[in-house]
Structures are given as structure tokens and as C-alpha cells.
C-alpha positions in Angstrom: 92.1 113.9 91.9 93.2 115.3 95.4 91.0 117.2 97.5 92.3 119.2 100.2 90.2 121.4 102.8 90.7 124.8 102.3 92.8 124.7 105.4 95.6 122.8 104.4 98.8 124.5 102.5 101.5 122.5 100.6 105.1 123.6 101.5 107.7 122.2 98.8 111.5 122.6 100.0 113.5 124.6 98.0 116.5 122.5 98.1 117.4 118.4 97.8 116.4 116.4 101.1 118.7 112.9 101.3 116.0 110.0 100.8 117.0 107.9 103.1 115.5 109.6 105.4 111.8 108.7 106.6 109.4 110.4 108.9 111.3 111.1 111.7 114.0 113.1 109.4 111.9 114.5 107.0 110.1 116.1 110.2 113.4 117.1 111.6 113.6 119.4 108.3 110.1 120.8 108.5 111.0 121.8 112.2 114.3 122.8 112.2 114.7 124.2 108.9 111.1 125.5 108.0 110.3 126.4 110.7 107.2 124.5 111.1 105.2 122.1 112.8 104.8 118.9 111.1 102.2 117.9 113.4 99.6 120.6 111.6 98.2 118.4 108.8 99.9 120.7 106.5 101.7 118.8 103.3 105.2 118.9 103.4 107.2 118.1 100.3 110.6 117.1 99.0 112.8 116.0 96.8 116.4 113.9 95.7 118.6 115.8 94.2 118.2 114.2 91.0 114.9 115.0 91.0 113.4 111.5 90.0 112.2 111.2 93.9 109.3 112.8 95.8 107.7 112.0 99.4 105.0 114.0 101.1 105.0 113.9 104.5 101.7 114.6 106.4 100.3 114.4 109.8 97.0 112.1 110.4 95.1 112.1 113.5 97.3 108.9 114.4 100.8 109.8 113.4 102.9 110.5 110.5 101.7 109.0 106.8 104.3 109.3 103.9 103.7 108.9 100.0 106.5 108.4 97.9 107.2 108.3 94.0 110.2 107.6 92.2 109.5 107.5 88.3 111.2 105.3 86.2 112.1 107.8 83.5 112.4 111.6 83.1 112.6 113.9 86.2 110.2 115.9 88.3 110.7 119.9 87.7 112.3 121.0 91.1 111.2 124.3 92.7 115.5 125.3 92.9 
């Protein structure tokens, strides 16, 4: 189980992000087309446009940290 402070939101894009990019593009997107700073400790998600990849970007106190999932079968239900 995750546990989050009450402090920190999750923000899933609403359209595909290309997965090969890593934490310098994925925070490009947060900034430039969410409008947000991925420096906040906020959760920032995406996905392929298949929808059988996910990575969460999320600020530590030391720099970026990225979880990723691709599942083997089946597809994640996409927010679009």
C-alpha cells in the first residue's frame, strides 16, 4: 500500500507522453505543458499510447526518482 502525506496531489496527463523519454523530458511536460513545477514532490503521471506503459515521476529531496511499469498483458485504463 502507498501512503502519501496529505500534501501531495497525483496529476495524470490526459494524453500519451513518448516513453523514451526519462526525467528530464517527462519534467519538460509537467512544466511546459501543465503548467507545474516538477520540483514540488507532487506525483506526476503518464502514459504510452498503448496504454501498456506507466512512469511516475516524482521529486525527492535529492533529485528526480521515476517508477515505471509495463505489464505483460492487458492495458492500463487511460484517463483520454
Amino acid at each position: 500500500m502507498l501512503s502519501l502525506p496529505p500534501s501531495v496531489r497525483i496529476y495524470v496527463a490526459t494524453a500519451p507522453c513518448d516513453m523514451r523519454k526519462s526525467f528530464d523530458g517527462i519534467s519538460l511536460v509537467v512544466e511546459r505543458e501543465l503548467q507545474l513545477d516538477p520540483r514540488s514532490g507532487h506525483l506526476y503521471v503518464v502514459f504510452n499510447k498503448r496504454g501498456d506503459h506507466v512512469r511516475i515521476l516524482f521529486w525527492d529531496r535529492h533529485g528526480y526518482a521515476m517508477l515505471a511499469k509495463r505489464l505483460e498483458k492487458g492495458v492500463f485504463r487511460m484517463p483520454w
